[in-house]
N, C-alpha and C positions, 0 to 999 in steps of 0.2 A: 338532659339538663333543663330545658323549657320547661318540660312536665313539672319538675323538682321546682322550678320557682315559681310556677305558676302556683302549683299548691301553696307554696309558703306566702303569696303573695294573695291567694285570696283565704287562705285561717289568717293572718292581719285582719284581712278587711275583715271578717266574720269577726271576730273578737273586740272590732276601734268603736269605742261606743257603749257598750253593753259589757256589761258585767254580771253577766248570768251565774258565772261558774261559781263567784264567791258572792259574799254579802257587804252589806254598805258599812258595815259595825265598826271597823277600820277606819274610814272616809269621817265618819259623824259621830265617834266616840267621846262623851266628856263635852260635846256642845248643845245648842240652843239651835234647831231645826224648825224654821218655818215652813209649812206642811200645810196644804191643800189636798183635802180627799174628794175627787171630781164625783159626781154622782153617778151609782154604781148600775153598768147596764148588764142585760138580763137578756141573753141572746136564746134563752130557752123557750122565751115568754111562756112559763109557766103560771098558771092563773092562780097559785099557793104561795109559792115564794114572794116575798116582802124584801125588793133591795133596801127600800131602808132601814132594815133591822140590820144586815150587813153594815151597810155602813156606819151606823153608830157604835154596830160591835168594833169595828177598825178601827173611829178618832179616840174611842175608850181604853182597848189595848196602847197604841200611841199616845196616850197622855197617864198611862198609870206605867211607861216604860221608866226605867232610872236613869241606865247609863248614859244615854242621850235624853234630851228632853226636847220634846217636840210641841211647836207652838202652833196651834192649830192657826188658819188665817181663813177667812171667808170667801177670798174671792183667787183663784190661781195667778192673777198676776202681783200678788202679795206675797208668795211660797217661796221656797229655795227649791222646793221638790214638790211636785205633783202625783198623786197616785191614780193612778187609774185603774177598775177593776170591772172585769165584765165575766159573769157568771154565766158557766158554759154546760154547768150540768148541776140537776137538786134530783135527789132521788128518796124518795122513802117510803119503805115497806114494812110488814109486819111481821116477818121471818126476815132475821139478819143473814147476809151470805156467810155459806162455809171459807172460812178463814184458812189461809196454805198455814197450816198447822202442822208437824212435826210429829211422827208416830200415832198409831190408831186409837193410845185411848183418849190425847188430845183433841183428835178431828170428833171422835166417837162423841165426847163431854160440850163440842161446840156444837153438833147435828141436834143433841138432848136437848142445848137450851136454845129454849124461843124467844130472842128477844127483839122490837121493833129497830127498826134502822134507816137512819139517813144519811146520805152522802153528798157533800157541799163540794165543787169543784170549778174555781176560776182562774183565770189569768190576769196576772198582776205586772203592770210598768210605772213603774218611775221615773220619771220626768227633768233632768234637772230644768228648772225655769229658764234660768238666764241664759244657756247654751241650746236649750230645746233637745237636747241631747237623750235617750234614752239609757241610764244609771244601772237598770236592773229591769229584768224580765221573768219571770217564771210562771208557771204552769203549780198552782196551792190548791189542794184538795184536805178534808177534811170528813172524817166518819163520825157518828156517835151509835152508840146504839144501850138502849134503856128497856125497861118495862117496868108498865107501862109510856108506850111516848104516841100521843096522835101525832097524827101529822104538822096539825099548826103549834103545838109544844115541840117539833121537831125542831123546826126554824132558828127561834132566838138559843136554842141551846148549839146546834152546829154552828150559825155564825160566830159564837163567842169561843168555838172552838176555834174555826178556820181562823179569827183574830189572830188568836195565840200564835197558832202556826203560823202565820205570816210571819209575825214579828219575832221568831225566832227562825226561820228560814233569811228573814233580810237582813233584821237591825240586833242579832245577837251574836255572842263572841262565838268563833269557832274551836272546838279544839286542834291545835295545831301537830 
């Protein structure tokens, strides 16, 4: 019986606060969201990567979003929500990896072609301002792969990817 509450009484705590499993679309649907995007850290310190290109690609997705509208603000104690993103992995090479593909002549058709690839990978929190409270957390990766792509054409086309993906991983409707 201990054991039995003990677990239910620390999944509570692991879940009071964060709201990983779902997204904010719910919470902030149909409103007017002041939004601070904290300047984005680079825990790879890769001497190619540009956080600022990230970040503009993120206040740009959040300001061409609809359902919510979000109002950028300048300084974090101006925000409803804060974003914070720290980039934990940039990867890019000129053979794309084989893809868990499905039957041989699909793996066979991806081994044929050669095309450059990057792979963007950060973690993102949200902030609510006024409770200090942590809203959402996740773990947002993003691929592209082209040809030709150098490496520094790499960059602002992943970020504008990863954008995307965030903001349909956070701030879009789920199918239910």
């Amino acid at each position: 019986m201990k054991i039995k509450t003990l677990f239910l009484a620390s999944c509570l705590l692991a879940s009071a606060g964060i709201a990983h499993a779902d997204n904010l679309f719910d919470k902030y649907e149909g409103k007017t969201v002041k939004v601070f995007v904290a300047d984005i850290k680079d825990s790879t310190q890769s001497p190619v990567m540009d956080a600022q290109i990230l970040k503009t690609e993120i206040q740009k997705a959040l300001t061409e979003r609809r359902s919510i509208r979000f109002q950028l603000v300048p300084a974090a104690a101006d925000a409803q929500i804060v974003i914070d993103t720290n980039i934990i992995e940039f990867v890019w090479s000129d053979h794309d990896p084989v893809d868990m593909l499905v039957g041989i002549g699909g793996t066979a058709a991806d081994v044929a072609m050669v095309e450059d690839y990057a792979r963007l990978q950060a973690e993102v929190t949200i902030t609510d301002q006024r409770t200090s409270k942590t809203v959402w957390k996740e773990r947002v990766s993003a691929t592209m792969t082209k040809k030709p792509m150098s490496q520094a054409e790499s960059i602002p086309l992943v970020a504008e990817k990863y954008a995307k993906t965030f903001i349909k991983n956070c701030f879009s409707k789920k199918s239910r």
